[in-house]
DSSP file (Angstrom, degrees, kcal/mol; ACC not computed):
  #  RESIDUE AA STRUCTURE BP1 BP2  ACC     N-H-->O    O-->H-N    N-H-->O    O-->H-N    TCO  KAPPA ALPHA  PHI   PSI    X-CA   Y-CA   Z-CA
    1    1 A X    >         0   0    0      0, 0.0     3,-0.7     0, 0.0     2,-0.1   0.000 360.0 360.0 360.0 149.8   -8.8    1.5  -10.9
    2    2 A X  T 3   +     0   0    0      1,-0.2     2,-0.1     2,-0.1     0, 0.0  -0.362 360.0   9.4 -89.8 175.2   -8.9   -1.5   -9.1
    3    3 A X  T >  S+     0   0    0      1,-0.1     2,-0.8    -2,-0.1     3,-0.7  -0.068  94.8  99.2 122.5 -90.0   -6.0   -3.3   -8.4
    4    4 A X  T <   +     0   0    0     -3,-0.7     4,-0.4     1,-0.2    -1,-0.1  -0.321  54.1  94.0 -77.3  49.4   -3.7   -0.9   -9.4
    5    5 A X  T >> S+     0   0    0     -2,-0.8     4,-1.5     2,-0.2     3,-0.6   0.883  81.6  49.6-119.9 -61.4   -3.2    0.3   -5.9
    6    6 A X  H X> S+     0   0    0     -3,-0.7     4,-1.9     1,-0.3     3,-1.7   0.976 117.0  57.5 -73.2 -72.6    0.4   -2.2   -4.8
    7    7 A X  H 3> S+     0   0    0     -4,-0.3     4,-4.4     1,-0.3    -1,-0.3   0.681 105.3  34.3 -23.1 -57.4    1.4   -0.7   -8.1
    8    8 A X  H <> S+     0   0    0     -3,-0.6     4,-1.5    -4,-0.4    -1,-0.3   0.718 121.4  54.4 -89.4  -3.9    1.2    3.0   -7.7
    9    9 A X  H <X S+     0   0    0     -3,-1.7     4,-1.3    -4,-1.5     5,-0.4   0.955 112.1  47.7 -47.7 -68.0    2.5    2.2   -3.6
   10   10 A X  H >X S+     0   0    0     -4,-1.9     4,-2.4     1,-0.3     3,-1.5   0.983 113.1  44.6 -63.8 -61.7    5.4    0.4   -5.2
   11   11 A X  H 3X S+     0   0    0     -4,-4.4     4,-2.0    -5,-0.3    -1,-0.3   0.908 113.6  54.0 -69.5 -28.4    6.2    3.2   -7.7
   12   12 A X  H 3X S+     0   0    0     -4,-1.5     4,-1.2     2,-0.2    -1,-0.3   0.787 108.9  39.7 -43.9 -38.0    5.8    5.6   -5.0
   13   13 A X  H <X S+     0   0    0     -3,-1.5     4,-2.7    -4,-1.3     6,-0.4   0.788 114.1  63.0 -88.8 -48.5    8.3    4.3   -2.1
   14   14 A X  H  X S+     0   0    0     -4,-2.4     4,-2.6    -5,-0.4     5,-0.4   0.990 115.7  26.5 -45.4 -62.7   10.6    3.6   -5.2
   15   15 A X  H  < S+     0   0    0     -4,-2.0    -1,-0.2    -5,-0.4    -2,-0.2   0.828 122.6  45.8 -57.1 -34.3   10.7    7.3   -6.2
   16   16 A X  H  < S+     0   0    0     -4,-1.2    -1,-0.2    -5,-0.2    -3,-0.2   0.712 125.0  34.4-100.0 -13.0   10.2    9.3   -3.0
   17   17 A X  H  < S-     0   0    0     -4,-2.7    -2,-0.2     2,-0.1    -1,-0.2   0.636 102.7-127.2-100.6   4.8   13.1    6.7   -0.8
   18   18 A X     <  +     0   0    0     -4,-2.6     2,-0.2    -5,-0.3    -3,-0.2   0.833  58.7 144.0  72.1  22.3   14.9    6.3   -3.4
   19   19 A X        -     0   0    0     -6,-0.4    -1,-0.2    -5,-0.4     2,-0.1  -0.502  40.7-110.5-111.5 166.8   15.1    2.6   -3.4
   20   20 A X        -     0   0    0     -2,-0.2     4,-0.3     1,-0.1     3,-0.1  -0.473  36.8 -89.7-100.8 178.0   15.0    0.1   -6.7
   21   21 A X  S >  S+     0   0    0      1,-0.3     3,-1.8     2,-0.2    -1,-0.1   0.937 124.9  49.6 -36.3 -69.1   12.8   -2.5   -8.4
   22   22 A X  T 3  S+     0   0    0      1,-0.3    -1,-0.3    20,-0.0    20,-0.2   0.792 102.9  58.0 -57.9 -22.5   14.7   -5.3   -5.9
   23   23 A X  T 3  S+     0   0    0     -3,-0.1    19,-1.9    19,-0.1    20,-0.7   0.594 106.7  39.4-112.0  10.3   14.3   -3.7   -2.8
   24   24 A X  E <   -A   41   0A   0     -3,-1.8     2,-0.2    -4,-0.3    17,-0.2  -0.826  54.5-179.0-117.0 170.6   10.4   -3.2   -2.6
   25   25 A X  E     -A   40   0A   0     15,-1.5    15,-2.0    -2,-0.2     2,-0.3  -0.861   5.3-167.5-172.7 140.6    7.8   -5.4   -3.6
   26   26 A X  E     -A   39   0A   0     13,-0.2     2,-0.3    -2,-0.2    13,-0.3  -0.972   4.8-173.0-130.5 122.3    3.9   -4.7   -3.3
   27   27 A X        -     0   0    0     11,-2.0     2,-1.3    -2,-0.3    -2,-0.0  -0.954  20.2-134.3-137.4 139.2    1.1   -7.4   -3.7
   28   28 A X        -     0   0    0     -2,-0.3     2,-2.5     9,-0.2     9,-0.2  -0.354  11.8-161.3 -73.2  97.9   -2.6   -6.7   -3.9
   29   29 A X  E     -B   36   0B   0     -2,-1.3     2,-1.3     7,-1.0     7,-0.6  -0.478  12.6-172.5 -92.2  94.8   -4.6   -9.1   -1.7
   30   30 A X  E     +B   35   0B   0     -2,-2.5     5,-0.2     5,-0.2     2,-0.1  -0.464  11.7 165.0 -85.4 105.2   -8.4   -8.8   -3.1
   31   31 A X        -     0   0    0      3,-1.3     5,-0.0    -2,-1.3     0, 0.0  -0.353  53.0 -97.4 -92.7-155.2  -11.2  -10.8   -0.9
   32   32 A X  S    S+     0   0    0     -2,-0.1    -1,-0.1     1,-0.1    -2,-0.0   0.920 121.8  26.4 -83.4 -58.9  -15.0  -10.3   -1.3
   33   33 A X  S    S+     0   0    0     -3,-0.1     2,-0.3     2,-0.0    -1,-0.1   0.530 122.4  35.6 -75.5 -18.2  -15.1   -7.9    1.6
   34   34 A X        -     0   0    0     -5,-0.1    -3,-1.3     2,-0.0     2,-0.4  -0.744  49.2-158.2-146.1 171.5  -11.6   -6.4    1.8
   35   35 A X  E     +B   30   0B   0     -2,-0.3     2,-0.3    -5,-0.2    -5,-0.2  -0.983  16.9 169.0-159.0 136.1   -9.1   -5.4    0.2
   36   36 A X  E     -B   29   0B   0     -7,-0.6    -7,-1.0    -2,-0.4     2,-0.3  -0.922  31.2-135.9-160.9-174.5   -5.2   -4.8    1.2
   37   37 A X        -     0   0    0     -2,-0.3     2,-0.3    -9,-0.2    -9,-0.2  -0.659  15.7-157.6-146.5 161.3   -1.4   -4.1   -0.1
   38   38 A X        -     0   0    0     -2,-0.3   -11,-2.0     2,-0.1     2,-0.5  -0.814  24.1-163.0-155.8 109.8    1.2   -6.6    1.8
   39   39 A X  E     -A   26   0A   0     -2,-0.3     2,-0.3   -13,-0.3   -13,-0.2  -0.983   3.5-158.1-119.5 108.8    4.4   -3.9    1.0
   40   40 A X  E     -A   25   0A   0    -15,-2.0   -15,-1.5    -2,-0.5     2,-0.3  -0.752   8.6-170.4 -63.1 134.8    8.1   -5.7    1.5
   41   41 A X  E     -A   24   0A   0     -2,-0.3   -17,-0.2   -17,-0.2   -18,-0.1  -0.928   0.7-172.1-107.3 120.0   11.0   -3.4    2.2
   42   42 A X  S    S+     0   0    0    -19,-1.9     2,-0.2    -2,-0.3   -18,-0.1   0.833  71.2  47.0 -95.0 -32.5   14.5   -5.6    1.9
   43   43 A X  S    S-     0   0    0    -20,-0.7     2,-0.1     1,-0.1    -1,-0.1  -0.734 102.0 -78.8-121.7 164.9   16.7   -2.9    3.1
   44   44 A X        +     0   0    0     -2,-0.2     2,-0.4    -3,-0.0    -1,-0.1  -0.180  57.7 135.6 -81.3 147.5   16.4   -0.5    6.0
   45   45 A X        -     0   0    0     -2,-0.1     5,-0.2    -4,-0.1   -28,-0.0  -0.973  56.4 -70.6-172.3 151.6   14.4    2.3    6.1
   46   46 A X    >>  -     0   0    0     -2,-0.4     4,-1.4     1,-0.2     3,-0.6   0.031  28.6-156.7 -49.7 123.9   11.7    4.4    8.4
   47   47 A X  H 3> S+     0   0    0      1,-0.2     4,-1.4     2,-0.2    -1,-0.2   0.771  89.9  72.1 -82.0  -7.6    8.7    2.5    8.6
   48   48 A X  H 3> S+     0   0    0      1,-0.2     4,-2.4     2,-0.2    -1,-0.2   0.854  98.8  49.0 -48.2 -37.6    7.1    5.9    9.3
   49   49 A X  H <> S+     0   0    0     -3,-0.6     4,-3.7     1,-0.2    -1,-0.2   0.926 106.8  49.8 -57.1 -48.0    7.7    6.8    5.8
   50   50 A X  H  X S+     0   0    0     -4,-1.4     4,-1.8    -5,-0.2    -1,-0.2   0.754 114.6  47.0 -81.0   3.6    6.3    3.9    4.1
   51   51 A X  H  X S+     0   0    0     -4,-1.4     4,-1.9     2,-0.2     5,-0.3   0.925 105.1  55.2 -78.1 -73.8    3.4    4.2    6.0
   52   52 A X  H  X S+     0   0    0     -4,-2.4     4,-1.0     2,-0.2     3,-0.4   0.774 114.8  42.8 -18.3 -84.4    3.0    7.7    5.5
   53   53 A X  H >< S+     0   0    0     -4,-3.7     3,-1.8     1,-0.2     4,-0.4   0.887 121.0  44.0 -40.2 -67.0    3.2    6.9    1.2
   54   54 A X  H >X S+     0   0    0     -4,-1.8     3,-2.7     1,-0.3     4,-1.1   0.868  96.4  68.5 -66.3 -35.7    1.0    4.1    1.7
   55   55 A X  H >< S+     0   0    0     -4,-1.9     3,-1.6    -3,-0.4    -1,-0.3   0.835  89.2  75.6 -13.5 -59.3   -1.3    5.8    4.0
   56   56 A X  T << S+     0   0    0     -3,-1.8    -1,-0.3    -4,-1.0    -2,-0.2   0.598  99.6  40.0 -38.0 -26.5   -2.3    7.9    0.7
   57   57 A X  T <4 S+     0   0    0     -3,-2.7     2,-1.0    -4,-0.4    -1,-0.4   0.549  89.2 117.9-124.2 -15.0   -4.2    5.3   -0.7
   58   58 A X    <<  +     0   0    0     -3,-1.6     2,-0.3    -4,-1.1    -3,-0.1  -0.150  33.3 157.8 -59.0 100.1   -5.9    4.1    2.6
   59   59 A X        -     0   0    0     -2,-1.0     2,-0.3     2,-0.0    -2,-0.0  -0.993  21.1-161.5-133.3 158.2   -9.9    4.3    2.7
   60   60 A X        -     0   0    0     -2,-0.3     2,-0.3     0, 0.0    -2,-0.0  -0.961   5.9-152.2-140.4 134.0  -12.5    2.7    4.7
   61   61 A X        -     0   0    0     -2,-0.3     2,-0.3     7,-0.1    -2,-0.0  -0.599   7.6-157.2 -82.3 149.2  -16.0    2.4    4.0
   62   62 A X        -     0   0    0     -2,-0.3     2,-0.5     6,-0.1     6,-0.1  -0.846  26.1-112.9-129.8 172.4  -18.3    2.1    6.6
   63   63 A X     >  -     0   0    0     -2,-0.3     4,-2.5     1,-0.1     0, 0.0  -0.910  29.3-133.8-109.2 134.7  -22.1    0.5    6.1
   64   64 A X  T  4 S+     0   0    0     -2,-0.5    -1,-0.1     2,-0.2    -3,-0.0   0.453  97.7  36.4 -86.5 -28.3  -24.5    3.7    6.8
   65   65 A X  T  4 S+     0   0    0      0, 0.0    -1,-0.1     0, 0.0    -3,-0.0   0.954 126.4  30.1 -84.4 -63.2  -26.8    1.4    9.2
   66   66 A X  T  4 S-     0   0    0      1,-0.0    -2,-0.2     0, 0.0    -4,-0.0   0.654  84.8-135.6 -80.6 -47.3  -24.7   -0.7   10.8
   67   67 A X     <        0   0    0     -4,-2.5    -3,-0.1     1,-0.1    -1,-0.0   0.243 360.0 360.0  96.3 -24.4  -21.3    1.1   11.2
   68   68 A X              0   0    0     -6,-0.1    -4,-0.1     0, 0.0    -7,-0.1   0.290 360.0 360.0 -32.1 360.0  -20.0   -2.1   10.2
């Protein structure tokens, strides 16, 4: 669903580091063309991981002519 993407990122990184409500934060940036998650972590922790969870949700469309 759209959207609901920062959501199910945030509830992910909560669950699998073990981190709370305060110490992530997810927000859904919608344009016309694009789409993105902007993911805060306040305390430290591997950014390999949260890329790896966020990773899960990454796709990119490509235009079929163009490559664009």
């Amino acid at each position: 669903m759209f959207g609901q993407e920062a959501k199910e990122i945030r509830k992910a990184i909560k669950e699998e580091l073990g981190l709370n409500s305060r110490q992530v934060s997810c927000r859904q940036d919608n344009c016309t063309i694009e789409r993105g998650v902007s993911i805060l972590v306040k305390v430290p922790v591997a950014l390999s991981k949260v890329e790896e969870i966020a990773n899960r949700w990454k796709e990119v469309h490509r235009c079929e002519f163009s490559g664009d």
